[in-house]
Structures are given as structure tokens and as C-alpha cells.
N, C-alpha and C positions, 0 to 999 in steps of 0.2 A: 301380250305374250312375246311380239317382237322386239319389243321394247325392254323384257327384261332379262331375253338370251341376250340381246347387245350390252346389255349393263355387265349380265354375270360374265361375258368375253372380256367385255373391257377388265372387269376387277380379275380376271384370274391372268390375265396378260402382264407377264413378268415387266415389271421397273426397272431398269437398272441404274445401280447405283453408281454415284457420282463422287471423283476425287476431294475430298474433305481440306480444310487448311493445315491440320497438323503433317497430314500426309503431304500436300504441297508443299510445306518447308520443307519436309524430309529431301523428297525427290527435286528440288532446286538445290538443296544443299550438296546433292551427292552429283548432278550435272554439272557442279562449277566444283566443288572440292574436294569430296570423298573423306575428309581429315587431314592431319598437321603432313600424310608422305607427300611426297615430292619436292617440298620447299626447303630438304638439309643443301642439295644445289646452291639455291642462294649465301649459305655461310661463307662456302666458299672463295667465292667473291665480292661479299662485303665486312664479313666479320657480323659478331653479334648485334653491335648497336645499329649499325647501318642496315644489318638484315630488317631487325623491329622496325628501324624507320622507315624503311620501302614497305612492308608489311603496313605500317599504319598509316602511311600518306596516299599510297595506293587506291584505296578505295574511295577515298575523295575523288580523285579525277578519274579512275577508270571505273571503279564496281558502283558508287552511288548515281552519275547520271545514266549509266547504262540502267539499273534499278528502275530511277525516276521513268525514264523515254518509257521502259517495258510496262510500267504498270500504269502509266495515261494508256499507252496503244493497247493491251489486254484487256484492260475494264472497259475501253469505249468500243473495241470490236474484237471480242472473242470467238474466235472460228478457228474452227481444225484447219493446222495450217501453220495458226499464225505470222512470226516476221516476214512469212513469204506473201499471204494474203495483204500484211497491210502494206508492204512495199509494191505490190501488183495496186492495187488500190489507187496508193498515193502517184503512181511513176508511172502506173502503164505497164502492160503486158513483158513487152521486152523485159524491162529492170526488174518485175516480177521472176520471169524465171531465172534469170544472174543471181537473184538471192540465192530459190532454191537451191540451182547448181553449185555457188560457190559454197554452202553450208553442206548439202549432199558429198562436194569433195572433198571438204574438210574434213568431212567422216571418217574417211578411207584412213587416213592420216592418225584423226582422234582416235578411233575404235580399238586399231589395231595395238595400241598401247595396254591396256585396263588388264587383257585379259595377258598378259605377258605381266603389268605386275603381279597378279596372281600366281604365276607359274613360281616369278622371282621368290614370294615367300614362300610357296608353298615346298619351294626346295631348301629349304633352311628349317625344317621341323625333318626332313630327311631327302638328301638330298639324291637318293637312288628312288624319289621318285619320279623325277624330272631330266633324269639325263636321256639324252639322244633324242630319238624320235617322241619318247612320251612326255617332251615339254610341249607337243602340238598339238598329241592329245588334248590334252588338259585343255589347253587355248580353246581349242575345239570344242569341248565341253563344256567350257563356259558359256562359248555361244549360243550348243544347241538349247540347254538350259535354260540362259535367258530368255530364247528366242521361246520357250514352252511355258514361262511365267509370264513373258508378254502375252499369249494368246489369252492369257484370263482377264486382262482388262487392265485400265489403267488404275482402278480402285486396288486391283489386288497389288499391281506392283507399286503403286505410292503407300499401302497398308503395310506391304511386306518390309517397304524401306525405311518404315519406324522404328520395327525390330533391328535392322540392320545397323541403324544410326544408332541407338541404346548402346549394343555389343562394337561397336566401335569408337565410340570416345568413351564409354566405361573405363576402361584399363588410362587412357590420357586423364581421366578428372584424378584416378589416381595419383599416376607418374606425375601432375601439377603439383597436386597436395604435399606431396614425398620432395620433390626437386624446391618450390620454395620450402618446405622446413627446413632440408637442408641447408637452405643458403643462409637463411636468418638464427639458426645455432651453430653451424659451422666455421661460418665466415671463411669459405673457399677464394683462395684468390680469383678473382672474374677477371678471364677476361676479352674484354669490352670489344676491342678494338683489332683489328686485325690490317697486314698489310696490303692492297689491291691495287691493281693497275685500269687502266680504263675499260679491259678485253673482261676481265673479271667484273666488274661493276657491270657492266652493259648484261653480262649472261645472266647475274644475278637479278637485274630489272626485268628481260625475257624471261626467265623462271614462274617471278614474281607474276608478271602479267599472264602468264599462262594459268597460273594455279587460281587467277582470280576470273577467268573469262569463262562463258559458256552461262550467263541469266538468260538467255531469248530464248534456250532449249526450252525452259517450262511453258511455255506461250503457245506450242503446236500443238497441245492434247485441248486447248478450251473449253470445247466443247463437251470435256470429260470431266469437269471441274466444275462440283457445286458455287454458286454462285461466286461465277468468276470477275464480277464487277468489285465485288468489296473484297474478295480471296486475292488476287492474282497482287495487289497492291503491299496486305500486308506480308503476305509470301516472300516476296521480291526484298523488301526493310527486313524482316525477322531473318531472311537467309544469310542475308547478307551481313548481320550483325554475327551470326554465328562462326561463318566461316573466317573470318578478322577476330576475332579473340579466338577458335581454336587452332588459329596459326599464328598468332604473338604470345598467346599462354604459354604453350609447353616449348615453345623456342628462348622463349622467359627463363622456365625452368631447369632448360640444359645449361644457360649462361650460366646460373646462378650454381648450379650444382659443381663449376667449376670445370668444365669440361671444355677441352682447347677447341679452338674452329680446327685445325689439323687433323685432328681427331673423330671430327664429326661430318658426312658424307652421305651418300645414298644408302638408306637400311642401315641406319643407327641408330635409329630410333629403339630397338629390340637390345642391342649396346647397352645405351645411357638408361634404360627400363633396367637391365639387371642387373646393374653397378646400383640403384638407387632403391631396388624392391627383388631384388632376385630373380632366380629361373620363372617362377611362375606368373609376375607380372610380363616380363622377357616375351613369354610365349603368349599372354595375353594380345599383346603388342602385335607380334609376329602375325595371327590370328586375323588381328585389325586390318593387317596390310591385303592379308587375300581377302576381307570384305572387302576393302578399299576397291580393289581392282574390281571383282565381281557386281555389287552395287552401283559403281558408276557406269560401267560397260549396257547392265539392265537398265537403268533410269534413260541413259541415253539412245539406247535401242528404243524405248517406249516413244522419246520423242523426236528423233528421226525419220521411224516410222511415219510420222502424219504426215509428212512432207509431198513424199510422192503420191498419196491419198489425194493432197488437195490440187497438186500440178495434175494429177488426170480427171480430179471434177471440171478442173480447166480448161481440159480437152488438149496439154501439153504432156503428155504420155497415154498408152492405152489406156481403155476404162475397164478393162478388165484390176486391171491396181487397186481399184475402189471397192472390190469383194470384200464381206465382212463376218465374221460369223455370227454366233445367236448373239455373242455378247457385244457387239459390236464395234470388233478388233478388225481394224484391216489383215486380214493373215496372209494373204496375199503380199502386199506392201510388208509384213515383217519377215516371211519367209523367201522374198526376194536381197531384202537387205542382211538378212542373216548373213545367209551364202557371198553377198559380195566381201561382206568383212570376213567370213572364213576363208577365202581367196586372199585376203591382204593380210592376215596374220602375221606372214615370214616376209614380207616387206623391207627390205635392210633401212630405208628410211624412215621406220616407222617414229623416231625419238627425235626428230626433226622437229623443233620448236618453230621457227621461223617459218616451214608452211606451213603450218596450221594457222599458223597467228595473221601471216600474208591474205587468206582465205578467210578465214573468219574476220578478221580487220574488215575485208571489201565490205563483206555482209555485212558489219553493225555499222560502218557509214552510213550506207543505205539506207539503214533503219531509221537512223538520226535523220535524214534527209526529208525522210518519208514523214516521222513527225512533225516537222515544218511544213513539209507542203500538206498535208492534213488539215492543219491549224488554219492555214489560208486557202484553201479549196473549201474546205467542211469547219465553216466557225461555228455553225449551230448541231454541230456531232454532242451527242449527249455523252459526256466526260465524267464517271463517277469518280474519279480522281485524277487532275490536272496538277503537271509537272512544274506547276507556276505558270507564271504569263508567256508572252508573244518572246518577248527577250530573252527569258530566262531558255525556253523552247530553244531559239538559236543556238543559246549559248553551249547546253548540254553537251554537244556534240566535239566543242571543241578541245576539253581536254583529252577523250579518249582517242581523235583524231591524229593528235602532236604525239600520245604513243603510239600511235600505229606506224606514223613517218618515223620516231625513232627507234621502233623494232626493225624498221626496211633499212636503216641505215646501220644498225647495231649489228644486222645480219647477213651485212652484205658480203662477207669473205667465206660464208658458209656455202658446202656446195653437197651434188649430190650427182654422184658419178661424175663425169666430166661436164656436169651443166653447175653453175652455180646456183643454186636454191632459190634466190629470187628468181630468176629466170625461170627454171621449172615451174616456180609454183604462178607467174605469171602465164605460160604457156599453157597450163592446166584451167586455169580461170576464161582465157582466150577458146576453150572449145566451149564455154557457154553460148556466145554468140552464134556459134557453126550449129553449135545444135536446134539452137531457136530456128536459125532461119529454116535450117530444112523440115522441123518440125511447120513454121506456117506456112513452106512450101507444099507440104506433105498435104495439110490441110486444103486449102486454095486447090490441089490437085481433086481431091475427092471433092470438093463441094461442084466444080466444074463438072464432073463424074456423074454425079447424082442430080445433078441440073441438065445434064444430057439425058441420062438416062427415061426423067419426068419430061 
């Protein structure tokens, strides 16, 4: 009898379901690109051909060994958390929480973007609904919303982000299809080439670098992710190949449709749509750009979120952060990070390329670093896919490295209020250490406490 009230408990004891691969494309695709907005910047300072080329050369050195590192360290150790667990792992507690933190602040930075492009379209379908105070709203609403699709799980919002990714490159496989017919019965003059200086070419490589970073975000939910030894590998390949042709495709397209670099800018995409299909492709477009924003802001709340989950299983923040509800969402750890990114909304430096990239840059060193010492600490770690050998492991690191030194150099005249921007965003990284120590000061206190106390 006891034996089969414990069975009938066990089988009516809710499963819960686990992040699928189609769903992980989706949600890595929308953590690093969201689709072709943000990358009209780059025309500006390289022209059409030079844009495609940084577009295509790009992911060689920056997006495939970031790829490669992410999906050896996610299949051989998938834990909530991720790049922060396997850099505590590989480094040591200290460099463990430097990850966090400098990914945690990069946030502050990242977040407050998404939901401001949303505002940006959503006032171009009518733009009395965005003036004054209720472009804050909106921002806001985006939040609390996301923050209420996060609570359902990370199934629902990788599920949800399928639909999201369909409805927004629909209208682009279009405006492709329309923009090369054009170019091959028209014969518009292209053109190619545009004139640049070295301050234009460097902003258009930070562009570029920005619209391709953000793969280790998928790596914090693991735990949420059906088999994430064989998922997380072809996720990381499949995404990556997506967001490189749907940002060489339709940039393809505008060349050819004959449309000047001068002419083409932030939110013209919605432009070069009704010059080439009309108002209703136009507004299709438009449509696209407030998924854009909304979509990435959610996928990246999802994986933010784990972050401070697994600094307080650490015992490097309260454990009260660790609270989960039935589905087993941190809501705690989202309804804390909600609110700090609605506090950074109206940020004046929120478009600031260079810190984020300064901050995110530290973190995926570390990553790299942590792969290697992995490899030589833990040679018998069971590897469902290996990045290559011992060399090729070193090697990884080193392209995305030389851009990160030439984003700090590229952006060295940028400032923010009377600090220059590297500086800030060095100074911002610099309270990671301040926090650790008083955090295992804080510790070491209580343990003495509790040792008095017994």
C-alpha cells in the first residue's frame, strides 16, 4: 500500500519541461541579434562593400571561437549560472565573481537599450503615443511584461521566442526577395563604395562587434535546457550562422536596390521596405523593430536572471535570491533585476557602445582563460564536444582578444560626462573587487560569530 501511494505521488508530481533546440536557437539568436536593426550605423562609416566585409569576416574571429569556447564549456558543464560557474571553477572564487559582476554591470548598460528601441518604433506607427512622459511608460511596460513572461519559465519564453523570430524576419525574407529582383531587372546603379575616415571605420567595427556579441548569455539557463550536452553545441553553430546571413542578406539588398549609403541610417529599414513593397511591407518592418526591442530585452532578462541565483548558491549574495516558484523560476532574482533595469531606463548613457563592450570584453577573456585552464586542470572532464585540441583551445581566445584591445583603443576619445568612458567603465569593473572583499569579509565575520556562539 505504501509503496503504491509513493508511486501514484511520484507519477502525479508535475515534470517540468525543458528548453528544446529550436527554442534555443531562437533565444540565442535574439541574445546576440534580434535581426538586421542596428547594423544601418555601420554604412555609415564603411560604405556598402566594406560594411558586408566586416559583416562576413567578423564572425571568423569574433562570433565562431566565442561559439567553439561556449559549446566545449556548456556541454562538459551545464549548470545555472553558467560562464560565471565555469570561470569560478577554472580561476577560483575571486575571478568567479569579476565574471558575474562585470556581466551583471554590463546589464545596466545592455538592458536599458531594447526597451527604448521599442519605444523608438513604436512612435513611428503614431507618434502621439510616445511623446513626453509616456515614452517611459512604454519602457516600463516592457519590463514589467517581460519580467511576467519570465515567471513562466524558461520553456515558455524560448517557446514564445519562436513565434517572435517567424514575425520578425517574415517581412525581411520578403524585402530580400523584392530588393535582389530589383537589382537583377533593374540594373540600379550600386553603389559599392563609399568615402571613410579612420573615426568612421573604427565606429562601424564597434557596431559591428556589438551586434555580434552576447553567445555566453544562453549558457546561464543549462539547467533549463533539454539535453544540453548535444543542444547547447548545435545552438551556438545554427545561431550563429543565422544571424550572419540575416545581416549580409538584406544589407545585400539595399545595395543592390540602389540606395545611397547617405541615405541609409538608423530606422531605414521601414524607408528602403516601402520604396521596394510599399506601406504595408513598411509597417511590417516597423512592427519587426518593436519585436526586436521587446524580444531581446525578454530573452536577456531570462538569462541574466540566473546569474545572481548561482552567486548566492555561492554564498556571494543573500540566499534569500535563490527563492523559486512552482515552476522553478528564480522570481526573486527576476523581480530584483527587473527594478534595477527600470531604474536605468532614462540613463543618458545608455547607447554607449564602448562600455558595454569594455565590460563584456573583461568577461569573455575570462572565459577563454577559463577554457584553458579547464583543459590543464581537468584533462579527464567528459567533453561532449571539444573545441579542438590543446592549441587550437589557446588559440581561440586570441582573435576576439586583439578586438577587444581595438575597441579600448578605437574608443578612447569617447566620454561620459566629464569622465572619459574607458575610465568609467574601468572604474565600474574596479568595484567588483571592493565588493568581493567585503562580501568574504562579511563571511569570515559570521563564521567567527557562529563559532563563538557554539
Amino acid at each position: 500500500m505504501v509503496v503504491t501511494f509513493t508511486f501514484m505521488r511520484f507519477a502525479l508530481k508535475p515534470v517540468r519541461r525543458k528548453l528544446r533546440i529550436i527554442p534555443l536557437i531562437a533565444a540565442t539568436y535574439f541574445m546576440v541579434s534580434g535581426g538586421p536593426y542596428g547594423i544601418e550605423d555601420i554604412l555609415g562609416g564603411a560604405g556598402f562593400a566594406k560594411a558586408i566585409l566586416i559583416l562576413v569576416l567578423l564572425p571568423f574571429l569574433w562570433s565562431l571561437p566565442t561559439t567553439l569556447m561556449i559549446g566545449e564549456l556548456a556541454s562538459s558543464i551545464p549548470a545555472e549560472g553558467g560562464f560565471y560557474v565555469w570561470v569560478r571553477r577554472a580561476l577560483g572564487s575571486f575571478w568567479g565573481y569579476q565574471e558575474g559582476w562585470l556581466s551583471l554591470a554590463a546589464s545596466v548598460f545592455d538592458m536599458a537599450i531594447y526597451p527604448t528601441i521599442f519605444v523608438s518604433y513604436l512612435a513611428r506607427f503614431n507618434p502621439n503615443l510616445t511623446e513626453g512622459p509616456r515614452a517611459y511608460l512604454w519602457s516600463l511596460l516592457v519590463v514589467v511584461v517581460c519580467c511576467a513572461w519570465n515567471l513562466r519559465g524558461a520553456p515558455a519564453v524560448g517557446e514564445g521566442t519562436v513565434g517572435l523570430f517567424v514575425l520578425l524576419l517574415a517581412p525581411f525574407a520578403v524585402f530580400i526577395a523584392l530588393g535582389f529582383w530589383h537589382g537583377f531587372t533593374a540594373h540600379p546603379a550600386i553603389q559599392w563604395h563609399a568615402a571613410s575616415t579612420e573615426a568612421s571605420l573604427s565606429t562601424a567595427i564597434l557596431v559591428a562587434m556589438w551586434n555580434y556579441m552576447g553567445w555566453d548569455n544562453a549558457s546561464t539557463v543549462a539547467q533549463e535546457v533539454e539535453n544540453p550536452q548535444r543542444n547547447y553545441p548545435l545552438a551556438m553553430v545554427s545561431a550563429a550562422l543565422l544571424v550572419a546571413v540575416t545581416y549580409i542578406l538584406p544589407l545585400a539588398a539595399v545595395a543592390l536596390m540602389g540606395i545611397s549609403v547617405a541615405n541609409f541610417s538608423t530606422g531605414s529599414w521601414a524607408d528602403a521596405a516601402r520604396m521596394i513593397g510599399g506601406p504595408v511591407l513598411a509597417t511590417a518592418v516597423v512592427a519587426g523593430g518593436a519585436i526586436n526591442g521587446f524580444g531581446m530585452f525578454n530573452v536577456l532578462m531570462m538569462s541574466y536572471t540566473r546569474l545572481p541565483v548561482a552567486m548566492a548558491e555561492d554564498g556571494m549574495l543573500p540566499r534569500f535570491v535563490t527563492r523559486r516558484n512552482s515552476r522553478g523560476v528564480p522570481y526573486v532574482s527576476v523581480v530584483l533585476c527587473a527594478l534595477a533595469w527600470a531604474l536605468a531606463l532614462n540613463l543618458p548613457f545608455e547607447r554607449l557602445i564602448s562600455i558595454d563592450l569594455v565590460l563584456y570584453g573583461a568577461s569573455l577573456i575570462l572565459e577563454f582563460v577559463a577554457l584553458v585552464v579547464l583543459r590543464l586542470r581537468e584533462p579527464n572532464l567528459e567533453r561532449p564536444f571539444k573545441a579542438g585540441n590543446f592549441a587550437v583551445a589557446c588559440a581561440l581566445g586570441l582573435g576576439p582578444t586583439a578586438l577587444i584591445g581595438y575597441a579600448l583603443y578605437a574608443s578612447r576619445d569617447e566620454r561620459v560626462g566629464s569622465f572619459s568612458a574607458l575610465l568609467f567603465a574601468f572604474l565600474v569593473a574596479l568595484v567588483g573587487p571592493v565588493l568581493y572583499w567585503l562580501t568574504a569579509w562579511s563571511q569570515s565575520r559570521r563564521r567567527l560569530q557562529e563559532t563563538a556562539a557554539d
